[in-house]
C-alpha positions in Angstrom: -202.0 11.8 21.3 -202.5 15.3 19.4 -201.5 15.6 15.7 -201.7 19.4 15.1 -204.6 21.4 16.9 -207.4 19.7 17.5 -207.7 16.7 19.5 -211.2 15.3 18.5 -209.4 14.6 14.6 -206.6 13.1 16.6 -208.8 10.7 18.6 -210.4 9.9 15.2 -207.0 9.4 13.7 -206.0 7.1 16.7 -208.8 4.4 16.0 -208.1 4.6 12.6 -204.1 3.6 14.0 -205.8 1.1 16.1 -207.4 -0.8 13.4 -204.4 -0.9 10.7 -202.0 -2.4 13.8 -204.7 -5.5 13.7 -204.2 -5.5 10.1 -201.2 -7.2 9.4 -201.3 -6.2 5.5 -202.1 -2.4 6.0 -199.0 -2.4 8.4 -196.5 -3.8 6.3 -197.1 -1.5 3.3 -197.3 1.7 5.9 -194.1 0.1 7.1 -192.6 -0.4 3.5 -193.6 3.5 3.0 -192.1 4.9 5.9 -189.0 3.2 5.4 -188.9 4.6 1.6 -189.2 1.3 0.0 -192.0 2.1 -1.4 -192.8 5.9 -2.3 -195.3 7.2 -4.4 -197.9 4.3 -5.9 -198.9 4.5 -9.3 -200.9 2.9 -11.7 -199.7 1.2 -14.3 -202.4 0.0 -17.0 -203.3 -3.3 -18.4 -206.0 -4.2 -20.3 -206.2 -7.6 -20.1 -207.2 -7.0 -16.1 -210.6 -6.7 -15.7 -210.1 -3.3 -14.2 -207.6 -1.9 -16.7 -204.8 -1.0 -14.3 -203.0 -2.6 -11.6 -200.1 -1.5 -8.9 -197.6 -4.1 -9.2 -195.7 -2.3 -6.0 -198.5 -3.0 -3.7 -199.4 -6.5 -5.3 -195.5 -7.3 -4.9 -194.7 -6.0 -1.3 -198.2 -7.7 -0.1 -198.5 -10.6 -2.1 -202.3 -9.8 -3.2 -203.5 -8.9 -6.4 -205.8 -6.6 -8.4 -209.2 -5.6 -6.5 -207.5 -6.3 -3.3 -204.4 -3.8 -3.7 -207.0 -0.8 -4.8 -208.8 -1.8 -1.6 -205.9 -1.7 0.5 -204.9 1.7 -1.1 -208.7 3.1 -0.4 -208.5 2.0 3.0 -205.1 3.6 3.7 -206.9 6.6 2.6 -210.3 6.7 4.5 -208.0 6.0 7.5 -206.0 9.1 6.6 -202.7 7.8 6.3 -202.6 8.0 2.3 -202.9 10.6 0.1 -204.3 10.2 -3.4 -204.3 12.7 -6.5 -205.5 12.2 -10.0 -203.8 10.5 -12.6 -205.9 9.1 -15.0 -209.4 8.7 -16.5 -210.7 5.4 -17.9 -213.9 4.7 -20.1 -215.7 1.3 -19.5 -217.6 -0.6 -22.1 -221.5 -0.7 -20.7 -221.4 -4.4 -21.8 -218.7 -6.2 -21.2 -216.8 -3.9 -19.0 -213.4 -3.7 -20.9 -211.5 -0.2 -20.6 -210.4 -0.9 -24.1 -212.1 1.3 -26.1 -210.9 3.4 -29.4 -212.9 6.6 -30.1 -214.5 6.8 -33.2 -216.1 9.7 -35.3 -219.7 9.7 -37.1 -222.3 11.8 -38.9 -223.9 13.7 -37.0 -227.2 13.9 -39.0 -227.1 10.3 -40.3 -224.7 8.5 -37.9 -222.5 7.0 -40.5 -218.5 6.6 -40.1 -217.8 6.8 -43.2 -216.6 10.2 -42.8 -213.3 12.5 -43.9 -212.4 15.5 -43.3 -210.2 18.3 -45.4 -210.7 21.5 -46.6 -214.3 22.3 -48.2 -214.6 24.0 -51.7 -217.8 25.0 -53.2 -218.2 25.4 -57.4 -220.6 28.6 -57.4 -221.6 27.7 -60.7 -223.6 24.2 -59.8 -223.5 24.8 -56.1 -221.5 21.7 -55.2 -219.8 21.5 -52.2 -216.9 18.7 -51.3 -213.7 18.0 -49.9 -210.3 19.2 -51.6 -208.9 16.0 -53.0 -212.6 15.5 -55.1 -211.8 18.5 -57.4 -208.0 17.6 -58.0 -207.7 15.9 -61.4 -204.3 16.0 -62.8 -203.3 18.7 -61.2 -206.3 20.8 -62.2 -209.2 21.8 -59.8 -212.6 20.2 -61.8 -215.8 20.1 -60.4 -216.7 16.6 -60.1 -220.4 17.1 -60.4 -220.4 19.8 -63.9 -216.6 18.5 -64.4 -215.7 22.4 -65.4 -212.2 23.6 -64.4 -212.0 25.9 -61.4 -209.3 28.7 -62.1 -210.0 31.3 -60.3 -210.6 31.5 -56.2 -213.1 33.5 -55.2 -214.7 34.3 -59.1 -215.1 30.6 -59.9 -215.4 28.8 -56.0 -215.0 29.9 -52.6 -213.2 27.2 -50.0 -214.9 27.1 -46.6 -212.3 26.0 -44.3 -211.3 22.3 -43.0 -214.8 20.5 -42.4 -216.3 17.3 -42.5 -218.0 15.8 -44.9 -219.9 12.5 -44.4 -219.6 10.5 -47.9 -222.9 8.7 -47.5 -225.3 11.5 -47.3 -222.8 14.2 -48.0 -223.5 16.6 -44.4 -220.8 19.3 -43.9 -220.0 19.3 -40.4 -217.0 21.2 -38.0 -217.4 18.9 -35.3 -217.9 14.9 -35.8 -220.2 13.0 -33.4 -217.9 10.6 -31.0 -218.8 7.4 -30.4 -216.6 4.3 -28.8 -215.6 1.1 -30.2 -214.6 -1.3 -27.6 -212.0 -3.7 -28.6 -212.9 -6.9 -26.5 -216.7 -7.1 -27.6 -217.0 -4.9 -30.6 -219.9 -3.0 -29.2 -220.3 0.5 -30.5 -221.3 3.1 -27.4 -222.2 7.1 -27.2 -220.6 8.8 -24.5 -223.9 9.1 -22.4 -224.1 5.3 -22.5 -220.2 4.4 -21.2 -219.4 4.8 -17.5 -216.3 6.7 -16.2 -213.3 4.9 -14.4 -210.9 7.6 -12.6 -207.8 6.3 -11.2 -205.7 7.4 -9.0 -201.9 7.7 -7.4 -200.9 6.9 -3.6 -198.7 8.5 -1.1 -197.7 8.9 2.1 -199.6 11.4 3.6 -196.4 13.5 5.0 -197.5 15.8 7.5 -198.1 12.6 9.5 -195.1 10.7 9.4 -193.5 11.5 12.5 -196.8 10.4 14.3 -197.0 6.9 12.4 -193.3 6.3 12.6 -194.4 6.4 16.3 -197.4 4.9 16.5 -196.4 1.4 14.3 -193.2 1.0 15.7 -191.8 2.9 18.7 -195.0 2.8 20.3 -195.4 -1.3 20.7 -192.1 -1.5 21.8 -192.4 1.3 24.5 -195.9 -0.6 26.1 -194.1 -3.8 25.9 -191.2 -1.8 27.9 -193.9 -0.6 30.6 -195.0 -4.4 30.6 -191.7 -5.5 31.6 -191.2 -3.6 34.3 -194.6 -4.6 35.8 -196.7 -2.0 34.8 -200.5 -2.0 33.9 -200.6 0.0 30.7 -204.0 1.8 29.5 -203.7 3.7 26.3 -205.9 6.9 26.0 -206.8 6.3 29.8 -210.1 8.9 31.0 -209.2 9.9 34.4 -211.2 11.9 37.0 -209.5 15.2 38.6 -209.9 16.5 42.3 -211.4 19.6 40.2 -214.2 17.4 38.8 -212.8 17.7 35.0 -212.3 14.5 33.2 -209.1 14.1 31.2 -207.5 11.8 28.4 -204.0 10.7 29.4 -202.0 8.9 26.6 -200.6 6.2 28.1 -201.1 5.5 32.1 -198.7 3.2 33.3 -199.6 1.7 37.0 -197.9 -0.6 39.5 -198.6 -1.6 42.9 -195.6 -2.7 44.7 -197.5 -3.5 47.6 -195.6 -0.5 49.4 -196.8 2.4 47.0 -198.8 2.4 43.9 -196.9 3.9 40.9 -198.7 5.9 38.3 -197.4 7.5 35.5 -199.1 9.9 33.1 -197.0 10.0 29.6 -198.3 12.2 27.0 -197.5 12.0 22.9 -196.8 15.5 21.7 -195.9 15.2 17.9 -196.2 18.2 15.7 -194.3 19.4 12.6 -192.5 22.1 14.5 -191.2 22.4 18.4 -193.9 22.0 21.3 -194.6 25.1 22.6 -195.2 26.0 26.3 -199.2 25.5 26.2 -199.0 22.1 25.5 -196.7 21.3 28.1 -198.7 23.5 30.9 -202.2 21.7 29.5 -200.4 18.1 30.3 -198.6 19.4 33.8 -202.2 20.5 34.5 -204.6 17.5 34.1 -201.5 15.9 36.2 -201.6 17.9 38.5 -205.6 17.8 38.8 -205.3 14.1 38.5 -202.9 13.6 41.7 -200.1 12.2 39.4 -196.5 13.3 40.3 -195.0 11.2 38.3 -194.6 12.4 34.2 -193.5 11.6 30.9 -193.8 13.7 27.9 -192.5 12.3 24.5 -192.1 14.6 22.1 -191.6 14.7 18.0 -189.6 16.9 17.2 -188.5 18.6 20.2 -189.4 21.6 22.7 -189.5 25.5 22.5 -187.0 26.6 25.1 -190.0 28.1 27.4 -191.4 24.5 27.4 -187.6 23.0 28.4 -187.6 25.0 31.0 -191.2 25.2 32.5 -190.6 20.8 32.1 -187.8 21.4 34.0 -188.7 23.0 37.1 -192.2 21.0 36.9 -190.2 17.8 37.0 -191.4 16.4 33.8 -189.3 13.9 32.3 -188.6 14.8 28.4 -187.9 12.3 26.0 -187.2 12.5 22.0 -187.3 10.6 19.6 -183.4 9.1 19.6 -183.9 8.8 23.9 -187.1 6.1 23.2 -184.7 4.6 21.1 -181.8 4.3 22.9 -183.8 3.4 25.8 -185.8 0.7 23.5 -182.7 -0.9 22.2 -179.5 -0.1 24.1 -180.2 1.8 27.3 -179.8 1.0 30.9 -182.3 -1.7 31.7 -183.4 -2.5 35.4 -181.6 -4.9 37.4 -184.2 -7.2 37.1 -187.9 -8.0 36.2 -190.7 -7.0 38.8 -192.6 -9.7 40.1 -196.0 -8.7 41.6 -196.4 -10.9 44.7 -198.8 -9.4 47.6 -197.0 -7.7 50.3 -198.3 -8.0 54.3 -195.4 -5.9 57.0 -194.1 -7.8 59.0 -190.6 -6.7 60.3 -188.5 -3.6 59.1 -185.7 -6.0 57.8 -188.3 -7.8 55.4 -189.5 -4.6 54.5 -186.1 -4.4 53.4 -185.8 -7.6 51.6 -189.1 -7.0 50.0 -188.0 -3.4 48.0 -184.5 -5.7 47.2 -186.7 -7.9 45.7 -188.8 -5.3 44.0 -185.7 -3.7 42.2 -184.9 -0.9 44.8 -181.4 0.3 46.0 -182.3 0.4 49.6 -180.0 2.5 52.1 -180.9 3.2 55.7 -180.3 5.9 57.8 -179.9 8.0 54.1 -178.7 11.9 54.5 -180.3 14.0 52.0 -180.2 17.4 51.3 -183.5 19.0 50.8 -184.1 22.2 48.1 -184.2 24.3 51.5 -180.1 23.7 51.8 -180.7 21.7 55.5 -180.2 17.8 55.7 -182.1 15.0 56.7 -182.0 11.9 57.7 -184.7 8.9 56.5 -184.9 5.8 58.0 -185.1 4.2 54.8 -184.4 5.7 51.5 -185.7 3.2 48.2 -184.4 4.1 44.8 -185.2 2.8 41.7 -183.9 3.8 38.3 -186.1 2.6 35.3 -184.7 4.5 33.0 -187.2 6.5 32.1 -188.0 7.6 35.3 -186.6 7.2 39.4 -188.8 6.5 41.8 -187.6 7.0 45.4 -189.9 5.9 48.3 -188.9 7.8 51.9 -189.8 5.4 54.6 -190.1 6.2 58.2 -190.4 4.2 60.8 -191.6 4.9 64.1 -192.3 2.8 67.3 -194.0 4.5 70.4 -195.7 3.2 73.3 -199.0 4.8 72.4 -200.4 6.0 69.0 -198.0 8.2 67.3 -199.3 11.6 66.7 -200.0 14.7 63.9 -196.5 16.2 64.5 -194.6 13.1 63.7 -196.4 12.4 60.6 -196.2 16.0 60.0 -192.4 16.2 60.5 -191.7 13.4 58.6 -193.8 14.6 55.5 -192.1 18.1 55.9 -188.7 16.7 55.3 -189.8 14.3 52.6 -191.3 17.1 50.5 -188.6 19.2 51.1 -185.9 16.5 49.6 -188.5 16.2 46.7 -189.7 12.6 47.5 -193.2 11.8 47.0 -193.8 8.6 47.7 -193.8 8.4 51.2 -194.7 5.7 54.1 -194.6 5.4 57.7 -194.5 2.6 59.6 -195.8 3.1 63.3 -196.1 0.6 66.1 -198.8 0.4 67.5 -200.7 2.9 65.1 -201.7 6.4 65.0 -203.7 8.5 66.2 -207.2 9.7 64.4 -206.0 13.2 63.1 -202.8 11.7 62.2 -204.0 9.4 60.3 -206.4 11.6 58.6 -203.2 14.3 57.6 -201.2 11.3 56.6 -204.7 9.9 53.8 -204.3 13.7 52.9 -201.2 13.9 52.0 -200.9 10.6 50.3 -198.6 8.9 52.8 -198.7 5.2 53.2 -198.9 4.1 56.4 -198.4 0.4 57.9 -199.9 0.1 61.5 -198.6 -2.9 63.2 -199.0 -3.5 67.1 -195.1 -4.0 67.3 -191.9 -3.2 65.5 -189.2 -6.4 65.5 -186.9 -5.7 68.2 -186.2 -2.3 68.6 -183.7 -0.8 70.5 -184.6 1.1 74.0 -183.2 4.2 72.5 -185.3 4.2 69.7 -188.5 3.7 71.4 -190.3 7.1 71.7 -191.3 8.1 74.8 -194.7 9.1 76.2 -195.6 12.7 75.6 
């Protein structure tokens, strides 16, 4: 499956799926998000944890605590399901580890704390310099050093601004040193000795929604669905064409009725906007290449009208979204269950029984009207509707008194592609003859050579040529 352009991200983003589906944690809090019961994940801060913070909506909905939910966040996120953005920055104490610190200011020159700052006046007279609230006396500015009264700014003292002033050996200073106090051991730390903690908020990474509403829940069901109906189901199947390419097929679905072998080629198409026509053509293609007639596209959130169409007349089954669903949970369901048993010919009428058996809606002698307007007639026409696709085998059968040859098999094939059924057999008593045989391998026509048909009326006995 391809989310957006390029497919080697999307195979990476597929393992990634593959792992958090055997994770039974990871895919209940990506189910909990996509159903909006949880929505963004924030931190919320506590300094009695070790760590200093905690996400009580990911410890709640998954039952684990501290460490483990910011592991199962991080995870999310290396898998690219999650987003995270900045929220916060935390200092840690290089001893004991607490985040509980309280920033403290100091000397710069002698490192004390006893510090204060206010605005800075200087007594020209016996040069001493101090903070505001040392030359206030009863409501009079005196010099605390000389203790003469300062009347006049600018004649008798000059003030220099708010400053600091360190009261044990009286530095003026704009800018105090920092240092941190932690508040669980005491210790007193610079900044170049305390380590950074940056922590961070969760989401759902949006653009890929539609994919993992897919992927973790319609997608299990839908195998399980293939399963049922007796199909062998390889996901990201590599498949060899006639051309010599190699291709990546979603989902393969095979069954071997013993008549015919099944094989469908689903693709995943899920992008923000409609599917264009490219991506349809690229899947019709490797198909194509591939020998598969039989095709499923699923598509998130719908088609272009030049893909519709081109799906259309390429006979490419289209499903949304609400058709998996319906089909998943309320739509027609076969008849029955297939049940793989090995099949040997024998007679026409347990041929008959056999395709019963299998599920089909058998009818002999069937008219059909082929794209070219004329009718035909098939000896045995087998349909079977699995809701997501029909399959319809043409059967003919032919008895002869010598090997049947190319323009029976040719005939038959004609009329079969005509009325637009590709699974095809021929049954021929006693057999066939070298080139027929070779057009019928060639064409993909099953053939059952038995020395004799069960009774078979005079009439419908060909004769010699």
């Amino acid at each position: 499956m391809k989310e957006g352009d390029k497919e080697i991200e999307a195979t990476e983003t597929e393992k990634s799926i593959t792992n958090i589906q055997e994770d039974a944690l990871a895919m209940k809090l990506v189910g909990a998000m996509l159903a909006a019961k949880v929505v963004d994940v924030k931190p919320q801060f506590d300094y009695t944890t070790e760590p200093g913070f905690l996400y009580p909506i990911v410890e709640q909905t998954l039952n684990i605590k501290g460490k483990e939910a910011v592991a199962m966040l991080e995870y999310l996120t290396a898998k690219g399901i999650l987003k995270k953005s900045f929220f916060d920055r935390l200092l840690r104490c290089p001893r004991c580890h607490s985040v509980n610190l309280r920033p403290s200011t100091h000397c710069p020159k002698c490192k004390s704390g006893n510090i204060t700052r206010g605005r800075i006046l200087e007594h020209f007279a016996c040069k001493y310099v101090g903070v505001e609230d040392e030359f206030i006396t009863r409501g009079r500015y005196v010099c605390p050093m000389c203790k003469v009264e300062l009347r006049t700014l600018g004649a008798d003292y000059e003030s220099q601004g708010v400053l600091y002033k360190c009261r044990d050996c009286g530095e003026i200073f704009s800018v105090p040193l920092i240092k941190w106090r932690c508040l669980k051991c005491s210790l007193l730390a610079t900044d170049d000795e305390i380590s950074e903690v940056v922590v961070y908020s969760y989401s759902l990474d949006e653009s890929k929604r539609n994919w993992l509403e897919f992927e973790l829940q319609y997608k299990v069901q839908f195998r399980e669905f293939l399963r049922q109906l007796g199909y062998d189901v390889i996901e990201n199947a590599r498949v060899k064409g006639r051309s010599g390419a190699e291709y990546s097929i979603d989902i393969l679905a095979t069954r071997d009725d013993g008549v015919v072998t099944h094989t469908v080629a689903i693709e995943i198409e899920i992008a923000r906007d409609r599917i264009g026509l490219d991506r349809i053509m690229d899947f019709d293609v490797k198909a194509y290449d591939s020998g598969i007639h039989d095709k499923i596209v699923i598509i998130i959130p719908g088609l272009s009208e030049e893909a519709k169409k081109f799906a259309s007349y390429h006979n490419i089954k289209v499903l949304k979204l609400e058709d998996l669903n319906t089909l998943l949970t309320g739509g027609p369901q076969p008849a029955q269950e297939v049940v793989k048993e090995p099949f040997e010919f024998e007679s026409k009428s347990q041929l008959i029984q056999y395709l019963k058996k299998q599920g089909y809606k058998v009818e002999e002698n069937a008219n059909v009207e082929g794209r070219s307007g004329a009718e035909h007639n098939i000896n045995i026409l087998a349909t079977r509707d699995e809701g997501i696709i029909t399959h319809r085998i043409a059967v003919n059968v032919e008895a002869s008194n010598r090997p049947v040859g190319l323009d029976k098999v040719f005939k038959f094939d004609d009329k079969a592609y005509d009325a637009g059924i590709l699974d095809k057999v021929f049954i021929v008593a006693p057999g066939l003859t070298r080139e027929a045989r070779q057009f019928a391998r060639h064409q993909g026509i099953r053939v059952f050579e038995v020395k004799q048909l069960e009774p078979t009326p005079p009439e419908e006995i060909s004769p010699e040529p």
